[in-house]
Backbone bond lengths (Angstrom), bond angles and torsions (degrees), N, CA, C in turn:
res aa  C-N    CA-C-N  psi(-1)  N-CA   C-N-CA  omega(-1)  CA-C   N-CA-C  phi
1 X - - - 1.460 - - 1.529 109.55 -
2 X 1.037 119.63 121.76 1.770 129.32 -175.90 1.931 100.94 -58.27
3 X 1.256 122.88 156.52 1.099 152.29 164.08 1.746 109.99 -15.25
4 X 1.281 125.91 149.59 1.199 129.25 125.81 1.192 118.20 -26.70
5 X 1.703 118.44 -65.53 1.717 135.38 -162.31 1.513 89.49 -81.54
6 X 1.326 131.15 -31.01 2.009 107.23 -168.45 1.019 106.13 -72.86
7 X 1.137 106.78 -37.99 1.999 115.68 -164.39 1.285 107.98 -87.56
8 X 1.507 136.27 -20.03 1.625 128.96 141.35 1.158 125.93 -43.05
9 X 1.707 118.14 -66.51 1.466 101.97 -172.81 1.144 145.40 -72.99
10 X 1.505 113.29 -5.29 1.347 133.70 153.87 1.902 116.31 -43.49
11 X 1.985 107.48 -53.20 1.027 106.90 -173.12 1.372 107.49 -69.23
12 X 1.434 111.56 -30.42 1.985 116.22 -164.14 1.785 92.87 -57.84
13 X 1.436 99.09 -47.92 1.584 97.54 -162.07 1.507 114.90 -75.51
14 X 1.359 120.91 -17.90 1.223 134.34 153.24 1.483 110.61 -55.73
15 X 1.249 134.62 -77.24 0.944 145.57 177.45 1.524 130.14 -17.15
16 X 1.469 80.71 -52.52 1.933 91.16 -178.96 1.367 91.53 -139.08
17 X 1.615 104.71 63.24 1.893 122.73 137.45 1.621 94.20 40.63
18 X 0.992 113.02 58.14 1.900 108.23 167.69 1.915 87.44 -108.02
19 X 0.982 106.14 131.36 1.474 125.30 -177.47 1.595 94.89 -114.12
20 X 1.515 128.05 -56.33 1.373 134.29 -147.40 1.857 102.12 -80.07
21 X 1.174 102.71 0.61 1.536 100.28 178.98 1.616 110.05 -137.64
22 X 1.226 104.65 153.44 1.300 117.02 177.48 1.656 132.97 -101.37
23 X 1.046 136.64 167.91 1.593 128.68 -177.66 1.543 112.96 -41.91
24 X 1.804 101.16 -51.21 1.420 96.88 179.69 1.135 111.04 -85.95
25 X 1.151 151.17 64.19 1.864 133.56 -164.34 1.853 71.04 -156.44
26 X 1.205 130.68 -26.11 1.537 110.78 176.77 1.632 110.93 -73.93
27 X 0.917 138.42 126.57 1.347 134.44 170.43 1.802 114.34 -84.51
28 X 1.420 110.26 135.98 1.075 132.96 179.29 1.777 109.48 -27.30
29 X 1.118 111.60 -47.55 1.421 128.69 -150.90 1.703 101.19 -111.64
30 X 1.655 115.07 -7.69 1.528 126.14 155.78 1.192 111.77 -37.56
31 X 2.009 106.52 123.67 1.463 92.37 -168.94 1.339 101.10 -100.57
32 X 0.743 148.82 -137.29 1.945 140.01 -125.65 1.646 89.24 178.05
33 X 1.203 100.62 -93.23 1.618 100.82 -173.19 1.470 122.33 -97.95
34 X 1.783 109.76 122.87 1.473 118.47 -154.46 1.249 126.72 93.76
35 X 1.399 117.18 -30.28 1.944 138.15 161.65 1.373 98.64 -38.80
36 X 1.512 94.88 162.03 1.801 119.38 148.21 1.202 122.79 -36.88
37 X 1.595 120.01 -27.61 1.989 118.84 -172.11 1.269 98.73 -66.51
38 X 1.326 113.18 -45.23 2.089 128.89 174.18 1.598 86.30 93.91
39 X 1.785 133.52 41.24 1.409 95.80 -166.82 1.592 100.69 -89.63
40 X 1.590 99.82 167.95 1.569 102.84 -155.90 2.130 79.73 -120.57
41 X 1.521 109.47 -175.84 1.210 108.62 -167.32 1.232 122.41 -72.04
42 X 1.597 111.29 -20.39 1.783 124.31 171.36 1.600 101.43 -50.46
43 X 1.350 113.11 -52.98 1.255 120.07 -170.89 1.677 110.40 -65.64
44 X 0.792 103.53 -33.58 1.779 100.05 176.85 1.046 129.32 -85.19
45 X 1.320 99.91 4.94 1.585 126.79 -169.85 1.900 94.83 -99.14
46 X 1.445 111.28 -70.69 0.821 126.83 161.97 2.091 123.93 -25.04
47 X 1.054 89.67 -56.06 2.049 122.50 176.65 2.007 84.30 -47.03
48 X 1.423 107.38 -90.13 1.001 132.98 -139.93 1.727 93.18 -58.56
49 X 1.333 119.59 -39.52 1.434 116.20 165.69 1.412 122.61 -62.44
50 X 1.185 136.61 -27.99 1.439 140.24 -171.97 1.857 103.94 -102.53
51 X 1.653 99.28 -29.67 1.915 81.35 154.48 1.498 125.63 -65.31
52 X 1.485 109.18 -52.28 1.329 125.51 -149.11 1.820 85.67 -72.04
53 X 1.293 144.06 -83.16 1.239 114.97 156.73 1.834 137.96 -10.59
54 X 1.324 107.79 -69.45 1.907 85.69 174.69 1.529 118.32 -55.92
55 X 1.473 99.52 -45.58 1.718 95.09 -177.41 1.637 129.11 -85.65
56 X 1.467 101.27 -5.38 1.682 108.20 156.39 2.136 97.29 78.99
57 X 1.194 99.79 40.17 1.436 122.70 175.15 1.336 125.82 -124.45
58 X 1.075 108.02 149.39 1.839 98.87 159.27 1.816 108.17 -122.35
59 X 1.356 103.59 117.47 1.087 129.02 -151.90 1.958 106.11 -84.99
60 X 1.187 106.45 -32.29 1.358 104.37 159.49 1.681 131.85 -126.30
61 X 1.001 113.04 137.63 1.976 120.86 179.52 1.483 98.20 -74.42
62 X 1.223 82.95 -152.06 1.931 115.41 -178.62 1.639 90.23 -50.87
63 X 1.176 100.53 -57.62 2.219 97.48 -164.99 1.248 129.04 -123.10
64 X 0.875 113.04 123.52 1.657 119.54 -157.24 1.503 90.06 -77.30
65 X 1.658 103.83 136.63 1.464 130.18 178.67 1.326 119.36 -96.38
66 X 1.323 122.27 98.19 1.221 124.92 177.54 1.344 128.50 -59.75
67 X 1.548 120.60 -10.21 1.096 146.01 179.57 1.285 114.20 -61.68
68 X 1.784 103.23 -58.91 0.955 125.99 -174.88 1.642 120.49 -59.50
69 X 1.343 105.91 -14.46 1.873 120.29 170.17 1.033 128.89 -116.70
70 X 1.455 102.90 8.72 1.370 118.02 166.63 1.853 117.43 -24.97
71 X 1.595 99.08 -58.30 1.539 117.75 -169.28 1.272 113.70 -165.70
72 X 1.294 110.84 163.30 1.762 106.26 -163.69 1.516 114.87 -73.16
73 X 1.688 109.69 -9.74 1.745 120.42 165.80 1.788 108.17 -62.84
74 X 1.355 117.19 -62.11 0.977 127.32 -168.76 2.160 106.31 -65.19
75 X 1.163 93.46 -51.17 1.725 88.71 174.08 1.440 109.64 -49.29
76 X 1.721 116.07 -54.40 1.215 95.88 175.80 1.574 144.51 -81.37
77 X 1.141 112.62 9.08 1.316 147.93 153.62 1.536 111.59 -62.30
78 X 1.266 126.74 -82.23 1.563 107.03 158.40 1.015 131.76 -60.15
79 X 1.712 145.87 10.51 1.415 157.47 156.03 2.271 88.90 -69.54
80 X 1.343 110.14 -74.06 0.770 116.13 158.09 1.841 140.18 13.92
81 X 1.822 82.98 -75.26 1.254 94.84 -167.43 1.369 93.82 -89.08
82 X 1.671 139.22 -47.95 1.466 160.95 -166.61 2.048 70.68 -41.41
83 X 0.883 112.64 -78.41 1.867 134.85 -131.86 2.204 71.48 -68.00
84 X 1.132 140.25 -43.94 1.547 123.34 -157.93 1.572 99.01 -89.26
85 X 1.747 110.92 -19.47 1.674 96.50 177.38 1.456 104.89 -84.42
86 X 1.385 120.60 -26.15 1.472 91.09 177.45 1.519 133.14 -83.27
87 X 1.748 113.77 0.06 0.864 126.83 151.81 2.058 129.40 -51.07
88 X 1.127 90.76 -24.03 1.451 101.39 -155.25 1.799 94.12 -92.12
């Protein structure tokens, strides 16, 4: 089964209609909010619905974590952790 990180950047770049780049052309450490993607809050709106569906999570509580979008390491890092607590 491919990555946390493979099976994200497909959706990010899906998500917010990036055609001109590919899975690998996102870098690990690509930041999310304030980056090159430019995504604005529609888009994270958008993001957070098409994770929480593929990965069978709900990706935000009461307060949205800015931390957590720091970069496509850290998103998938809390995809991550979301996807091992509900295991538990």
């Amino acid at each position: 089964m491919a990555s946390v990180k493979e099976q994200l950047k497909p959706i990010i770049l899906k998500s917010l209609r990036i055609t001109d780049l590919t899975p690998e052309d996102l870098a690990d450490d690509q930041p999310l909010l304030g980056g090159d993607l430019e995504i604005d809050s529609i888009d994270i709106l958008q993001l957070i619905l098409e994770i929480e569906r593929h990965f069978g999570i709900k990706l935000v509580g009461a307060k949205f974590d800015e931390k957590a979008w720091a970069s496509v390491n850290a998103l998938a890092a809390t995809i991550e952790s979301k996807m091992a607590a509900t295991r538990t």
